[in-house]
N, C-alpha and C positions, 0 to 999 in steps of 0.2 A: 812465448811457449806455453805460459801455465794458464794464459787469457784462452788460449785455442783449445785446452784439453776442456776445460769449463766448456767452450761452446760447441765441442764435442759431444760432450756425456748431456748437455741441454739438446742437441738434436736425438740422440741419443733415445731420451724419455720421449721427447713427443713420437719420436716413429713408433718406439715401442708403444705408448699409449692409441694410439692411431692403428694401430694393427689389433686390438685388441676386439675377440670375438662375444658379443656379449650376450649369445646364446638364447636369445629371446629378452631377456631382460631390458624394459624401457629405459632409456638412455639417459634419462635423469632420476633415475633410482638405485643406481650403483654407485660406491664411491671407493677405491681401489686404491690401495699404496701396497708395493711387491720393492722390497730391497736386500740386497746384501748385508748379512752384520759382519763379512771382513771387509769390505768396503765401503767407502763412503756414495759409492754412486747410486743413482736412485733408476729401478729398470723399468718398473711402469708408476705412474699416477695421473689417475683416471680420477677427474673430481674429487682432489683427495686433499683441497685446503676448503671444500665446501661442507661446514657445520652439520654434521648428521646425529639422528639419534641413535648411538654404540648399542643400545640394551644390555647386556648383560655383559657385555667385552669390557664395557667401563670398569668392571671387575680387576683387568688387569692395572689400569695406571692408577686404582688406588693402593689394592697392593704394593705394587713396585714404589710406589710412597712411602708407602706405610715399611717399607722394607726398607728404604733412603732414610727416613725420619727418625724411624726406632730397631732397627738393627732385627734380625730372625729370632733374635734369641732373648726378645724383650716378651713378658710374662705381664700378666695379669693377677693381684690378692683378692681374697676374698677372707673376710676376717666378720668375727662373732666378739664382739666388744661389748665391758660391760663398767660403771662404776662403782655395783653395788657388791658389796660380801658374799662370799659361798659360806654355809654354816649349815654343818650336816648335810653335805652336799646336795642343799637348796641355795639355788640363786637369790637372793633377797631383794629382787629388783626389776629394771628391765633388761634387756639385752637386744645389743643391737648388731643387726648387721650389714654391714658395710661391706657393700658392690662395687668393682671398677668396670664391670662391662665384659667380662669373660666370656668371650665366644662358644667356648664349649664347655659350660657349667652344667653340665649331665646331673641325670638323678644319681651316680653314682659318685659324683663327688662332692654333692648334697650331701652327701652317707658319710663319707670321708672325713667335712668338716662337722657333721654332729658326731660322729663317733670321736671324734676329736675331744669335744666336747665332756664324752662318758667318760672319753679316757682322763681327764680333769678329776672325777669325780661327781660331778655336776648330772643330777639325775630329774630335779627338779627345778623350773624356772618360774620363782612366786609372782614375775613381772609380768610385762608385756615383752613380746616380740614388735620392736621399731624396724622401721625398715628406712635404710638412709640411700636412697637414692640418688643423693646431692652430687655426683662425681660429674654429669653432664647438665649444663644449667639449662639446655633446653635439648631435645629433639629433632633429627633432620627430617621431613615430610617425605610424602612419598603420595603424592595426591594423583586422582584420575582413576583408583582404583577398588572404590570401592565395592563392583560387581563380584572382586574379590575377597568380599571380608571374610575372615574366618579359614583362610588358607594357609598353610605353615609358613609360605613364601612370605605372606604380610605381617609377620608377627612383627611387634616395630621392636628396634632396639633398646634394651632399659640397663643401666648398671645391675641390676637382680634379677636378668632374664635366666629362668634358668630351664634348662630341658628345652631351649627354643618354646619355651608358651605352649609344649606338646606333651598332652600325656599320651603313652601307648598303650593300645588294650594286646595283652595280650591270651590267646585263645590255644585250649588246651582241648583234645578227643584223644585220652587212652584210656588204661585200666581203669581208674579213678573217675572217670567219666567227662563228660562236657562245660567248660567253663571258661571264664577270663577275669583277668585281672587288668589291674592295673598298676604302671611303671611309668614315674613313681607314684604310690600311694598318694590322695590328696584328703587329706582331714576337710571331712564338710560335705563332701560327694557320694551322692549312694549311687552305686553301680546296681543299677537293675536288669537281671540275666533272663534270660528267656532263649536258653539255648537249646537244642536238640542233636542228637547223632543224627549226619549229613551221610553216615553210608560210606561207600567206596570210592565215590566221585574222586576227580581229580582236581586239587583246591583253585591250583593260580592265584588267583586275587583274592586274600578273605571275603572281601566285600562282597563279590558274587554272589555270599551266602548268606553273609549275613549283614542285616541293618541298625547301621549304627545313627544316633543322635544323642546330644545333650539340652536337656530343657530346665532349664532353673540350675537346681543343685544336682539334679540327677543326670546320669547318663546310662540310656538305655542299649541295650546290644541283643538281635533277638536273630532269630531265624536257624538252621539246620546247618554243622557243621561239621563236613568230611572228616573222616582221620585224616587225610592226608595233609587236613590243615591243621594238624597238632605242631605246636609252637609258630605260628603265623602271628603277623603282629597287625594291627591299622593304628591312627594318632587321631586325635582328637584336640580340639583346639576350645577345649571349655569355659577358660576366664578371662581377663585381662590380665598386662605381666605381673603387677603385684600380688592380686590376690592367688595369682597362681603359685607366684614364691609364697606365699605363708601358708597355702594350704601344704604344699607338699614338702614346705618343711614340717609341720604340725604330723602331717601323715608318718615320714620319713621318722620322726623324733618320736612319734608314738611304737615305731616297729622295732626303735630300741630301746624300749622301755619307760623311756623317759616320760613326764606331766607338764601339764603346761604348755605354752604362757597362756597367761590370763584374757588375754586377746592381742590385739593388731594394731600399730598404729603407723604415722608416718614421722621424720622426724633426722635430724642430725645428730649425732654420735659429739657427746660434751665433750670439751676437754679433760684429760687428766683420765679419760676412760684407758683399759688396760682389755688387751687381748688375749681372747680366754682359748682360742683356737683359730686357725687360718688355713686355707688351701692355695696352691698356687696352679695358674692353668699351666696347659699344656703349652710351649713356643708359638710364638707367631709365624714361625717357619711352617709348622704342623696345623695353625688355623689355615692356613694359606691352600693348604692341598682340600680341606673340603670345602671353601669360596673356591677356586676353579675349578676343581673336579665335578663338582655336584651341585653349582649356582648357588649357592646359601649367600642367600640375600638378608636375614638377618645376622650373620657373622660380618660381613663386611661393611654393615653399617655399624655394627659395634666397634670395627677398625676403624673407620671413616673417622666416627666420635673420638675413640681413643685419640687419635693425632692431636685432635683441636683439646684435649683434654691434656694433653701434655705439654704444651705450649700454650696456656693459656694467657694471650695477649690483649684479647679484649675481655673477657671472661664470658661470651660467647660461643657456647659448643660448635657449633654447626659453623660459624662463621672461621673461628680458630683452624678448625680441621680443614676448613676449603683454604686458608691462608696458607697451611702446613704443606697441601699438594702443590699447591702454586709455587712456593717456595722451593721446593724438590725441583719442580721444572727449570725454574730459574738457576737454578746450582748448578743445574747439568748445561746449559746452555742453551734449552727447550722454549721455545716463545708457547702462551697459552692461549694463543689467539683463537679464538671461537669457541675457547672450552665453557659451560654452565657445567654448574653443579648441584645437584639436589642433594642426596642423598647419602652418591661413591657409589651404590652397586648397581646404576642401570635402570632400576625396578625405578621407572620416572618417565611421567608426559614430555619433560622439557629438559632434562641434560642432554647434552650436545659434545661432541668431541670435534675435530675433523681424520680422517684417516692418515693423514701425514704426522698430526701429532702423537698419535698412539704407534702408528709406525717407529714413530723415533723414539719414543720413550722405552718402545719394545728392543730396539738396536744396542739403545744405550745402556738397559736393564742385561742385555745377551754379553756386552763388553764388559760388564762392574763387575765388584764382589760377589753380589748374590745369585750371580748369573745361575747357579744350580740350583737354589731353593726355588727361583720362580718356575725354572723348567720343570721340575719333579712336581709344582702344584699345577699342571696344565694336563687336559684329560688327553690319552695318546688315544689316536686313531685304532677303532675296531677292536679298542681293548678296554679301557675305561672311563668311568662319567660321562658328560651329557655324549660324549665321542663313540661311545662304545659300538654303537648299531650307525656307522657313518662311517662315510670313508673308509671304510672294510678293503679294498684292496692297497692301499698303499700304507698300513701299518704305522708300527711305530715309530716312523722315521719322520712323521707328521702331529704335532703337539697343536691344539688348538681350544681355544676358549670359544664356546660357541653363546649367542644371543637370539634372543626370540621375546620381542613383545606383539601384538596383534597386528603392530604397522611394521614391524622390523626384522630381518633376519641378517645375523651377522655371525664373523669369524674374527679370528684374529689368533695370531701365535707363529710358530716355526717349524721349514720345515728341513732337514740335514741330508743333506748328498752324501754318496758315499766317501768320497773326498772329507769327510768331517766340516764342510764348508756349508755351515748355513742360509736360509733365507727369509726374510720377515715376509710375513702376507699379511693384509689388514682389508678385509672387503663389507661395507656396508649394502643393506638392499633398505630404502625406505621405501614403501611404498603399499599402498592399501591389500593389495596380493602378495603381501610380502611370506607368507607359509606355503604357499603355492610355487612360488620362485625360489625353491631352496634348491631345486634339483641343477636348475641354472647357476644361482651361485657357487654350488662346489662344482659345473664346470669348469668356469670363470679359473678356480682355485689350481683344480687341473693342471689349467695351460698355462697357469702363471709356473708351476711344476714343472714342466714336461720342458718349457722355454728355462728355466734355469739351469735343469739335467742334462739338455745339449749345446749349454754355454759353454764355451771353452775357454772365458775369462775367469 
């Protein structure tokens, strides 16, 4: 009886798979897994244990990892340690500080931990600022990409990333006149303005109006700018990650008054050092929602890292963390058969998934504990992140992680009936046209929809 129901639900999948319209899409550049999370039976899979590259969907099973591994509610320190004496509240020494890899270490809670600092009494620092890096003993790569250097997307992950490697300029036309700043301040950088009232125009884009670049130490911002673009912001991506932590803390620590340090150096924090101040991030539930919502490709390599950084079994960053997903999969009863891993978010020539495995990992993440945190970090159809301008009629009853690198366009996520009964969709397109063949793939997506809505199992 239960050998027939199997060879049931197996013919099952092939008719359904065999029925499937694929809308112009060439027939070896889709790969398709559509299942139920209250059931175990599978409705279509269309080339869905053949290795494709996810692009940015890979987003989701390291999450759901990282959410296995270390719990929603696992945090990130970031601490300013020193061994030397404060005396008249001067530091007599160096000060160091010490990075876990804080996904969203903003200029503002740069602020937080010097102000921390003032609140010590500590006004002046006679040392060096070290910067200890040492939490990740190496970096995951992200190669093939360097037509894009210099793009907020590539900023690579660092234990002391902070502001994602981005300052903002931000541009002002009222009473006081025409001008911009920068957020956060970076000690060391002269901002060169060369701005004008732009008139009545209607702003949109800053950039429209104005041209930005950074050359050496300077960065320049010139051309005519609307009122209407008062308080508009654009980013700039001026140094590499350390120097960009020391300058904008120097900047940051000059606007509250403070002196010093004496310069910069690199280095590990001694024993017997004592914590003179510390911030703690935001939940890894709350990293989670701007990695899906908004592809932050250097956040979830700094989760990638953190895994292998918690378990450190070889003492191997990269390696550790790729053990730590594997490991997740293994727990749940998930084989990783054709999985590569670069980096965890996608942003890669050569990670690989198959659509059956990120299907199940998606079922099994819909059935666990944190089955609400992953949901609430997925952008909802015609409402928000990369979803926002997509899928406009069928709402928020459709949750998806979308992907897009030059050769790829992908989906993946959930979508809920009115019944409150879900459906996993997983659909890769590889293929040289693959930004051209978006409009077929959310067909594809469609009918895998339309076929669940008038299932009556």
């Amino acid at each position: 009886m239960m050998r027939n129901k199997w060879i049931l639900m197996a013919m099952l999948v092939c008719l359904r798979a065999g029925a499937i319209d694929l809308h112009g899409l060439p027939q070896d550049s889709l790969s398709l897994w559509v299942a139920p999370v209250e059931s175990d039976r599978v409705d279509i899979a269309y080339r869905a244990d053949q290795p494709a590259s996810p692009a940015s969907t890979m987003k989701l099973l390291t999450g759901w990892a990282a959410l296995d591994r270390l719990g929603p509610d696992f945090t990130w320190h970031t601490r300013l340690m020193s061994t030397a004496p404060v005396v008249d509240g001067v530091l007599e020494g160096d000060l160091y500080w010490v990075g876990e890899g804080d996904p969203r270490f903003f200029g503002a809670r740069l602020r937080e931990l010097l102000d921390g600092l003032r609140q010590r009494g500590i006004r002046k620092i006679a040392g060096r600022l070290v910067l200890d890096a040492s939490a990740y003993s190496r970096l995951s790569s992200a190669d093939g990409f360097e037509q894009d250097e210099g793009e907020s997307f590539m900023a690579p992950p660092d234990p002391l990333l902070t502001n994602l490697n981005v300052v903002w300029l931000r541009f002002f036309n009222d009473e006081q006149g025409v001008r911009v700043v920068l957020d956060p301040p970076l000690a060391g950088i002269t901002l060169e303005s060369h701005l004008t009232d732009g008139g009545g125009a209607t702003c949109g884009d800053v950039r429209r109006w104005v041209l930005i670049k950074a050359t050496g130490n300077t960065i320049f911002a010139a051309g005519k700018v609307p009122r209407d673009c008062d308080g508009s912001m654009a980013y700039l991506q001026p140094l590499e990650p350390e120097q960009f932590a020391a300058a904008a803390f120097a900047g940051v620590w000059q606007s509250l008054s403070g002196s010093g340090p004496l310069g910069v150096a690199s280095g590990k924090v001694p024993e017997g050092a004592r914590a003179l101040a510390s911030v703690t991030s935001d939940p890894l539930s709350r990293v989670l929602v701007d990695v899906n919502k908004f592809s932050n490709n250097p956040m979830v390599r700094s989760l990638f890292l953190t895994m292998g950084r918690q378990a450190p079994e070889s003492g191997d960053t990269v390696a550790d963390a790729e053990r730590a997903v594997r490991q997740a999969l293994v727990a749940h009863g998930l084989d990783g058969h054709g999985l590569k891993l670069e980096n965890g978010a996608g942003l890669s020539r050569d990670e690989r998934v198959t659509a059956s495995l990120l299907g199940q990992v998606l079922r099994v993440a819909a059935r666990g504990p944190y089955a609400d945190e992953l949901l609430a970090s997925l952008p909802i159809a015609g409402q928000t992140g990369t979803l926002k301008h997509r899928f406009l009629d069928l709402g928020p009853a459709l949750r998806l992680k979308t992907g897009t690198l030059k050769d790829v366009a992908a989906v993946a996520g959930y979508w809920q009936r009115r019944d409150g009964r879900r459906l996993v969709i997983v659909a890769f397109v590889n293929h040289p046209q693959a930004a051209s063949l978006k409009p077929a793939l959310d067909a594809v997506v469609r009918d895998a929809i339309r076929r669940y809505e008038s299932d009556g199992i």
